[in-house]
KOLDOMI-450284 format. One record per residue (C-alpha): x, y, z; residue in one letter; residue number from 1. Coordinates in pm, whole numbers, plus 50000, padded with zeros to 5 digits. Example, Ala and Ser with C-alpha at 12.3 -4.5 7.8 and 13.67 -1.06 7.14 Angstrom:
2
     X     Y     Z r   k
 51230 49550 50780 A   1
 51367 49894 50714 S   2
***
This chain:
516
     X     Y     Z r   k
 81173 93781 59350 X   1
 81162 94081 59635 X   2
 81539 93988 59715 X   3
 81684 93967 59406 X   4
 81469 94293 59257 X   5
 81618 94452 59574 X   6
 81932 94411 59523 X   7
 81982 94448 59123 X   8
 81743 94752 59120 X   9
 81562 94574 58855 X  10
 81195 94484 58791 X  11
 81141 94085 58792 X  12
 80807 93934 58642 X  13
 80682 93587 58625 X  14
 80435 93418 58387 X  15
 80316 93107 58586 X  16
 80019 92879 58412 X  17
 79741 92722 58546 X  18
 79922 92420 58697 X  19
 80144 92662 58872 X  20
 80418 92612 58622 X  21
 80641 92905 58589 X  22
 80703 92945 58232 X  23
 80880 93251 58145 X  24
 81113 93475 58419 X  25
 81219 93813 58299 X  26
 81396 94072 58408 X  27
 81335 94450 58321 X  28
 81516 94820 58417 X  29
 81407 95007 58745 X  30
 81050 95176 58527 X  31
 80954 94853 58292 X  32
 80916 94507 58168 X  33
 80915 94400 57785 X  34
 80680 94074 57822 X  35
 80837 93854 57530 X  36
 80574 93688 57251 X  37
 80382 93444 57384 X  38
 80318 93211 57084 X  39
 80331 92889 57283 X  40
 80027 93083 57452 X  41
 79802 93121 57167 X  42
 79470 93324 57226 X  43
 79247 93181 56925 X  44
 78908 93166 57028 X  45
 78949 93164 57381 X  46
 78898 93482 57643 X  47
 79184 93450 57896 X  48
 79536 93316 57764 X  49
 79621 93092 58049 X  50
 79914 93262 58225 X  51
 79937 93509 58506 X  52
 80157 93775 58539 X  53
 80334 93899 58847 X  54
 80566 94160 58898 X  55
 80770 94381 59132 X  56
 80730 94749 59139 X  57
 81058 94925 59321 X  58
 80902 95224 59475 X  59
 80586 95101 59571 X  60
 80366 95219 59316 X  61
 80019 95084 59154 X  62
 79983 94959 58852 X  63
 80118 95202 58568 X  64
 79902 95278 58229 X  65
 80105 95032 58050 X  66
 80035 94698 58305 X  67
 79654 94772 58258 X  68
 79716 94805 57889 X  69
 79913 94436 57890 X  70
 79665 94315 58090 X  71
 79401 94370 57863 X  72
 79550 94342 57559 X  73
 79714 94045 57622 X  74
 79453 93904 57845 X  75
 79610 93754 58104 X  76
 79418 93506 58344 X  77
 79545 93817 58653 X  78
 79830 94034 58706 X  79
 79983 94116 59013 X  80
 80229 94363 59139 X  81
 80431 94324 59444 X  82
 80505 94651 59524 X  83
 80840 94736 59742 X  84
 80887 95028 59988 X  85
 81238 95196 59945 X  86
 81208 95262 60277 X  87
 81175 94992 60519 X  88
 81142 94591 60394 X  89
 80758 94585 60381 X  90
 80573 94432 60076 X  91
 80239 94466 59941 X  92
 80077 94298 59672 X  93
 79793 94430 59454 X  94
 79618 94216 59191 X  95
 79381 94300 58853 X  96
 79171 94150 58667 X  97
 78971 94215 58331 X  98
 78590 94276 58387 X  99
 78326 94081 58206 X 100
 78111 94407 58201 X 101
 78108 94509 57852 X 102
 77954 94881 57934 X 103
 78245 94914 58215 X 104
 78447 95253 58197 X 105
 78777 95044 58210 X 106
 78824 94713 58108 X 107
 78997 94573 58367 X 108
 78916 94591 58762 X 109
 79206 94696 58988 X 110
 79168 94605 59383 X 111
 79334 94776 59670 X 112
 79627 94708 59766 X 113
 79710 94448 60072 X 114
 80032 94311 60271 X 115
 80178 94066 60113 X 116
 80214 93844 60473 X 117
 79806 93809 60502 X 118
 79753 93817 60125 X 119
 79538 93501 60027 X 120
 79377 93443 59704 X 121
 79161 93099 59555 X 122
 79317 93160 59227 X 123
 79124 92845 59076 X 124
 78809 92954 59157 X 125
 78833 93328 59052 X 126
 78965 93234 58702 X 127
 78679 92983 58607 X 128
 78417 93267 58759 X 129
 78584 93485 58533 X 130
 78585 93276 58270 X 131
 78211 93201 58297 X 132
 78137 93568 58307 X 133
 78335 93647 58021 X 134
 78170 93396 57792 X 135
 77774 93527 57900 X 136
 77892 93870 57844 X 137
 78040 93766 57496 X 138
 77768 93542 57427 X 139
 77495 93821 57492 X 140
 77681 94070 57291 X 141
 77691 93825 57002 X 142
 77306 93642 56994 X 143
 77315 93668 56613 X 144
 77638 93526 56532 X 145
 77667 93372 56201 X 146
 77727 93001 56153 X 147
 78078 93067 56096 X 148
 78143 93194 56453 X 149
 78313 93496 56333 X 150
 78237 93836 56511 X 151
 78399 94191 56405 X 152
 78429 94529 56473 X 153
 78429 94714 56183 X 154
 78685 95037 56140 X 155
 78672 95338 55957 X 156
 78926 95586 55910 X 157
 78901 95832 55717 X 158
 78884 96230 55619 X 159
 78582 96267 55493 X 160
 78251 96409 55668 X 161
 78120 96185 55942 X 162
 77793 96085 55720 X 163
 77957 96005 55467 X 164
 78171 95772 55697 X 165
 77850 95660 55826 X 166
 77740 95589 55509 X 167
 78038 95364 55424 X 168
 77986 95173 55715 X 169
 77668 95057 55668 X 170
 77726 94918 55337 X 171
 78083 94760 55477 X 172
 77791 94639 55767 X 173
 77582 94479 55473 X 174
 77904 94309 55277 X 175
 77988 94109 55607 X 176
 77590 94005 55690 X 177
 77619 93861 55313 X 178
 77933 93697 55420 X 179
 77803 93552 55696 X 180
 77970 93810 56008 X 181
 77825 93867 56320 X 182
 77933 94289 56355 X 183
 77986 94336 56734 X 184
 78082 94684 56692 X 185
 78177 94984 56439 X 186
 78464 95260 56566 X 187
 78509 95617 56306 X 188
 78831 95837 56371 X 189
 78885 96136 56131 X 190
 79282 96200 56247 X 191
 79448 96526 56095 X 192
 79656 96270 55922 X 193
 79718 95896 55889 X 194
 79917 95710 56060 X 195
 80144 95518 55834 X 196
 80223 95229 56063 X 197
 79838 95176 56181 X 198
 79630 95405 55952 X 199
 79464 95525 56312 X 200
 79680 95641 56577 X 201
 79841 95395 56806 X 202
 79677 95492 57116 X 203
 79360 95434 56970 X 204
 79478 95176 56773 X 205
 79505 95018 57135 X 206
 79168 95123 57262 X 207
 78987 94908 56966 X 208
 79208 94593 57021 X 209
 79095 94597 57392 X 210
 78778 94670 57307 X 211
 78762 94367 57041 X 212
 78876 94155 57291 X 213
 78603 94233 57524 X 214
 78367 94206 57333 X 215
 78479 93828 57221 X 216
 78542 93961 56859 X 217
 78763 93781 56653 X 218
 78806 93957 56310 X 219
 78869 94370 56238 X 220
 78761 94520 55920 X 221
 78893 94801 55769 X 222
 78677 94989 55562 X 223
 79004 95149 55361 X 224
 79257 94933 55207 X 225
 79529 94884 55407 X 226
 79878 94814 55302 X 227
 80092 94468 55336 X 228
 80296 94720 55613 X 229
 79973 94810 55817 X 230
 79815 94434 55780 X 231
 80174 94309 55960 X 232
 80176 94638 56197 X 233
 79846 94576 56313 X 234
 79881 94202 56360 X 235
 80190 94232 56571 X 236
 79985 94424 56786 X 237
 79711 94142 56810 X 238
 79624 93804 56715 X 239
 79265 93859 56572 X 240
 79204 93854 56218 X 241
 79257 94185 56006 X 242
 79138 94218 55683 X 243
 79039 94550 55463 X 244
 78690 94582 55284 X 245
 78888 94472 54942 X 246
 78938 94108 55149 X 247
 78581 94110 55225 X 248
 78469 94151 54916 X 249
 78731 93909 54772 X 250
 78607 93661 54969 X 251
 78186 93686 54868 X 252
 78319 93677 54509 X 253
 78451 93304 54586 X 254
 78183 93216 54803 X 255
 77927 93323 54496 X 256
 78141 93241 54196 X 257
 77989 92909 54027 X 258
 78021 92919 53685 X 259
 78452 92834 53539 X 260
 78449 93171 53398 X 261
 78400 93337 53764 X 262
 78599 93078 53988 X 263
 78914 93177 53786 X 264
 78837 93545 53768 X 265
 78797 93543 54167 X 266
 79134 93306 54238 X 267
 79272 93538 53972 X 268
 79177 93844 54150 X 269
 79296 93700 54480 X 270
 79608 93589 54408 X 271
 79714 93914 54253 X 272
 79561 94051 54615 X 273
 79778 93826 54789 X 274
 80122 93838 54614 X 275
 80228 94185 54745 X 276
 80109 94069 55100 X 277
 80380 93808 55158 X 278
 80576 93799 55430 X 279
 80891 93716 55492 X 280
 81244 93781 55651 X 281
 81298 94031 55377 X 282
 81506 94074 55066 X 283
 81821 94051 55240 X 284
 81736 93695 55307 X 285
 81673 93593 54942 X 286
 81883 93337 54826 X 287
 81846 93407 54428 X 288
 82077 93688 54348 X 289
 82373 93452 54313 X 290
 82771 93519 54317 X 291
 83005 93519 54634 X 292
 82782 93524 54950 X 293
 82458 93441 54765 X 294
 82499 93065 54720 X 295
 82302 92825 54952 X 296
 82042 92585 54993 X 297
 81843 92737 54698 X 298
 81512 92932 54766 X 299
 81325 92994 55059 X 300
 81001 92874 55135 X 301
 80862 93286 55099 X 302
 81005 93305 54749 X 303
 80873 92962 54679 X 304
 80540 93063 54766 X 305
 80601 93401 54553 X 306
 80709 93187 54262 X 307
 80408 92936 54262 X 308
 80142 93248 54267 X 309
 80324 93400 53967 X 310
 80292 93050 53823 X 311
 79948 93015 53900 X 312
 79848 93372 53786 X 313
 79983 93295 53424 X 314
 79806 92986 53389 X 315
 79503 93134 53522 X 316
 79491 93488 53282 X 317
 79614 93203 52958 X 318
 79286 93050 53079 X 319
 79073 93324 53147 X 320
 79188 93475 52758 X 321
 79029 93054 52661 X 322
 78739 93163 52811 X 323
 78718 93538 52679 X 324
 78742 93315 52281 X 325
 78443 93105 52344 X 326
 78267 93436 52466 X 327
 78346 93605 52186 X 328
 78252 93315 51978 X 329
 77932 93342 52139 X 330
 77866 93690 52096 X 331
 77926 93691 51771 X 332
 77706 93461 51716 X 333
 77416 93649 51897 X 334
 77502 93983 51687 X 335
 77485 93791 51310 X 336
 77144 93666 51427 X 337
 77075 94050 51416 X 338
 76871 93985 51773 X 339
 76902 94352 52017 X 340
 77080 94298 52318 X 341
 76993 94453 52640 X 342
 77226 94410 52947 X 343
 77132 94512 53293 X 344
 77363 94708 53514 X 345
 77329 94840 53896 X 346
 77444 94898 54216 X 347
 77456 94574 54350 X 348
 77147 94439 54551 X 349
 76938 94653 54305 X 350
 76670 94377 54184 X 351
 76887 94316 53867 X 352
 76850 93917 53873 X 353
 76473 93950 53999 X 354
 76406 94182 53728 X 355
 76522 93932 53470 X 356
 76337 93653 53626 X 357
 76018 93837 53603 X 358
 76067 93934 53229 X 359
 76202 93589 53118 X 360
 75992 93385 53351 X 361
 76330 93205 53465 X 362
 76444 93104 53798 X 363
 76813 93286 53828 X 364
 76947 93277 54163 X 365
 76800 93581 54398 X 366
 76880 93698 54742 X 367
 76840 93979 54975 X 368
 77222 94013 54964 X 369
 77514 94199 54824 X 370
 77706 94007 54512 X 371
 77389 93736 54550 X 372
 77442 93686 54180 X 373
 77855 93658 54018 X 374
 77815 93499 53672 X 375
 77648 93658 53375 X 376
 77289 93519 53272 X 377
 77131 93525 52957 X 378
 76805 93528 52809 X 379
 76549 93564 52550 X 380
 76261 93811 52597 X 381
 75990 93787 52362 X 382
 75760 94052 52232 X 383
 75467 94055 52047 X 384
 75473 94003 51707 X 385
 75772 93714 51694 X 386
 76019 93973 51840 X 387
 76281 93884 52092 X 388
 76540 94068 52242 X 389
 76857 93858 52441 X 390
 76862 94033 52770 X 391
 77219 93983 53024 X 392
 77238 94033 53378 X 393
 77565 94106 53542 X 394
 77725 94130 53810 X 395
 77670 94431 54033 X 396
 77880 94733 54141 X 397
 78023 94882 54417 X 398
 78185 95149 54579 X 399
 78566 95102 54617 X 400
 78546 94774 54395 X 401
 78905 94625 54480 X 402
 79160 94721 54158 X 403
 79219 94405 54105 X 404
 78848 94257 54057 X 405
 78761 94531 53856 X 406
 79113 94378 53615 X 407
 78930 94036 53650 X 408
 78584 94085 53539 X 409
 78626 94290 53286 X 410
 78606 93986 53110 X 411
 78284 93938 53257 X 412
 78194 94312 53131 X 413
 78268 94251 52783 X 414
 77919 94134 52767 X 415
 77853 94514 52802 X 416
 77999 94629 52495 X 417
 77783 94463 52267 X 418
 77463 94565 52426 X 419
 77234 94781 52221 X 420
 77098 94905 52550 X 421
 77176 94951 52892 X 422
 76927 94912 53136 X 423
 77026 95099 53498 X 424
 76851 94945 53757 X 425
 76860 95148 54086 X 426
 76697 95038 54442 X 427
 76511 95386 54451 X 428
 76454 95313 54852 X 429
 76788 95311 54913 X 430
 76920 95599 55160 X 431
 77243 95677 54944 X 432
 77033 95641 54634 X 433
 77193 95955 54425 X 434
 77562 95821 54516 X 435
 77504 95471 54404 X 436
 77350 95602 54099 X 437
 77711 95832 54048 X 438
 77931 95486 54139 X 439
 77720 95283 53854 X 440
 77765 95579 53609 X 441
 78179 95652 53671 X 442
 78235 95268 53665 X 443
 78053 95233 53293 X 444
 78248 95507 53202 X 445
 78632 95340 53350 X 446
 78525 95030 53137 X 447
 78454 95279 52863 X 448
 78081 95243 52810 X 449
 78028 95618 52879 X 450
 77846 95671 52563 X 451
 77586 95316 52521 X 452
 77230 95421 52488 X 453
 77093 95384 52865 X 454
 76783 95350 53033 X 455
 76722 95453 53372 X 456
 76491 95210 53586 X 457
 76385 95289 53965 X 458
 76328 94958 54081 X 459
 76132 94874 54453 X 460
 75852 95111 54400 X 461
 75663 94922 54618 X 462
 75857 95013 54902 X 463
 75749 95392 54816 X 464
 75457 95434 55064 X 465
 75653 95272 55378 X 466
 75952 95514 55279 X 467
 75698 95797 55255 X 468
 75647 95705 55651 X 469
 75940 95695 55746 X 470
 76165 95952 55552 X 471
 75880 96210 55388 X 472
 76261 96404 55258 X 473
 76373 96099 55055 X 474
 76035 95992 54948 X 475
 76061 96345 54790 X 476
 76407 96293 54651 X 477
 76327 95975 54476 X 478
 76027 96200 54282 X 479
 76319 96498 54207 X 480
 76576 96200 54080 X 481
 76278 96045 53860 X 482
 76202 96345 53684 X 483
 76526 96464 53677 X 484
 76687 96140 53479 X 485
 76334 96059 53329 X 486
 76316 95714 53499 X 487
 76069 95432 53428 X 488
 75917 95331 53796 X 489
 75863 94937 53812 X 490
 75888 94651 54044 X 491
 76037 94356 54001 X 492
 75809 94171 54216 X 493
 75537 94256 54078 X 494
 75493 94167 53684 X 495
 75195 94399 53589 X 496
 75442 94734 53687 X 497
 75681 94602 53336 X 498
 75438 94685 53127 X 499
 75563 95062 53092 X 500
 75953 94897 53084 X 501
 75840 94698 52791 X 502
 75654 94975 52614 X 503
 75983 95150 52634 X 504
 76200 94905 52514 X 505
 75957 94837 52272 X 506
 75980 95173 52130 X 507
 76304 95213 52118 X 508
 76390 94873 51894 X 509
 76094 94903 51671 X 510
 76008 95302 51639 X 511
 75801 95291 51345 X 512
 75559 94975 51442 X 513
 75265 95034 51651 X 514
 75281 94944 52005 X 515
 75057 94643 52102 X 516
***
């Protein structure tokens, strides 16, 4: 490698395997080396890739910005340069390594240069200590990882203020906990502007790839939607996982989804997700437009695949308008028995399916989770007297709900336009109460329910006193926002706190009777 680098004035590298195997041989300019893809070297789950890299530098220099950047983004078992003097024939070698100190300024560990005549180096031995410290380093960043195994750093980028970034975080923090996703680590950049290749810069772009693979990760979430360009710009860049909040959230809504009615809204709502996020060899390739240079073997497997999903999505929206009938049907059937109808709407995680349990005495499925409950549930609430309202629970919002589930369920939401009254159920403990109370209130009025008689309900109130500990300023805000949208104050936990919900709704179906 010296001789022939010498005398073609050319950088020469080597990727040799485990065995000893040299696998690949290239051959750079005088500054550089493109290292080709390594797919037959495949990082999946593992820490080091199996392959060292070594080679020549023609003026004897270290390692340059750009090894140490290979090195740890490609995460090579060692690198090593063998660096030649212009001058006379000596050699040295110098070798680096990635560190399995997560905290480490660098994360790689460079040693000092040595001649290459007394170099010596037990290369088995160094890569399976490495390998053993990598894996306790991973293994103590990630103690809580889910039963899936999957562990993610979770990105924001964005132009607003930093809490409100903040903010956004912690509920993207809460959406992978509920679908099951050990978070190793969250990164913010506010740039000037966005970077339409990686929405960050690429630099840092860079930085959190390394630092993913440090830390063992093996998924990064967006916060922001990315585009079918920055999803294939980003992966070239890395193998983990990327996926954008909307994916997230895509994905709890099939995990959750039980009932027909929200199976085919969620495959509905992910195929339409999907379709624009094919990729192929592009539409030069396509084999359908026909006439003199167009014929051939008929259509390729990417325009197969586009075909079926358009396929599927008509047969699912033909079924989903089935199921919208017998909805209808059933709805119609509840409004000529002349019975009110009361839906409940929230932020989700608001207490809207424990709230119904506790007035109906029924056993709908709760959890301290976002999107815990998918399909609508109804009931009968009676009153005194022989009066009974039917009370719905639905599914809950949030913040940046994906376009396309929004499409789905308003099927779902056409529950919502029959109710004679809305009840808004807000978790009056949460931090970000007075935004999620604005999200619930914008959405109603996108699906046109601007103008349904509402009710305002600040559920949790037993959580009051420890939030009076530990935040006296929103302990005070959640009085201000009661007041200031005359809220009823109840918890869902606890049945005799209804009793001024009931009164209410009482009222307000039956003015003129007495209350009992």
């Amino acid at each position: 490698m010296v001789e022939i680098s010498r005398e073609i004035r050319r950088q020469i590298g080597v990727l040799i395997d485990r065995h000893g195997a040299v696998e690949y041989v290239i051959v750079g300019d005088e500054k550089g080396i493109f290292i080709p893809e390594l797919s037959d070297y495949p990082l999946g789950r593992r820490l080091l890739r199996g392959l060292r890299y070594i080679h020549t530098h023609l003026k004897g220099e270290s390692f340059s910005e750009d090894d140490l950047t290979d090195l740890a983004l490609l995460r090579f078992d060692l690198m090593a340069i063998l660096q030649l003097h212009p001058d006379d024939r000596r050699v040295a070698i110098q070798t680096a390594s990635l560190t399995p100190t997560a905290g480490a300024a660098h994360p790689y560990r460079v040693e000092a240069s040595e001649p290459l005549a007394t170099f010596r180096m037990d290369f088995g031995s160094l890569v399976s200590h490495l390998e053993r410290e990598l894996e306790k380093a991973v293994a103590t960043e990630a103690r809580e990882v889910a039963a899936s195994g999957e562990r993610a750093i979770l990105i924001s980028v964005t132009k607003e203020s930093r809490e409100e970034a903040e903010d956004s975080l912690e509920e993207l923090k809460e959406l992978a906990r509920t679908a099951g996703v050990a978070v190793l680590d969250v990164v913010i950049q506010r740039p000037r502007q966005f970077n339409p290749r990686y929405l960050m810069g690429e630099g840092k772009m860079r930085e959190v790839v390394i630092r993913a693979l440090q830390l063992g990760a093996t998924i990064l979430i967006f916060d922001q939607e990315l585009s079918p360009a920055q999803v294939r710009s980003i992966s070239e860049m890395t193998e983990l996982k990327v996926i954008d909040r909307s994916q997230l959230i895509l994905d709890i809504f099939a995990r959750r989804a039980t009932s027909l009615d929200g199976k085919v809204q969620v495959e509905l709502a992910q195929l339409k997700y999907i379709l624009p996020r094919l990729t192929g060899r592009g539409v030069q390739m396509s084999r359908l437009m026909g006439g003199i240079g167009g014929r051939g073997p008929g259509e390729t497997k990417l325009e197969t695949d586009r075909r079926r999903i358009r396929d599927r999505i008509a047969k699912l929206e033909r079924e989903l308008e089935e199921l919208s009938r017998g909805r209808q049907q059933r709805r119609q059937k509840r409004v000529r028995a002349g019975l009110p109808i009361v839906s409940i709407v929230g932020y989700t995680n608001a207490g809207k399916s424990t709230l119904l349990n506790a007035l109906t005495r029924s056993h709908v499925f709760t959890e301290n989770l976002l999107f815990a409950t998918l399909d609508t549930s109804t009931r009968r609430l009676r009153f005194p007297r022989e009066r009974e309202v039917i009370i719905t629970d639905t599914v809950g919002f949030i913040r940046s709900l994906p376009k396309s589930l929004m499409g789905a369920f308003k099927a779902t939401l056409e529950e919502l336009q029959d109710a004679d009254l809305l009840l808004h159920l807000v978790d009056c403990t949460n931090p970000r109460v007075e935004e999620q109370i604005h999200q619930v209130e914008t959405i109603l009025e996108e699906l046109d329910l601007g103008e349904k008689q509402r009710l305002m309900v600040f559920n949790k109130v037993d959580l009051l006193p420890e939030l009076k500990k530990k935040s006296p300023l929103g302990f005070m805000k959640v009085r201000q926002l009661s007041r200031r949208f005359n809220a009823i104050t109840v918890s869902a936990v606890d049945p005799p706190s209804l009793e001024s919900l009931l009164q209410e709704m009482e009222r307000r179906f039956w003015p003129s009777s007495p209350q009992s």
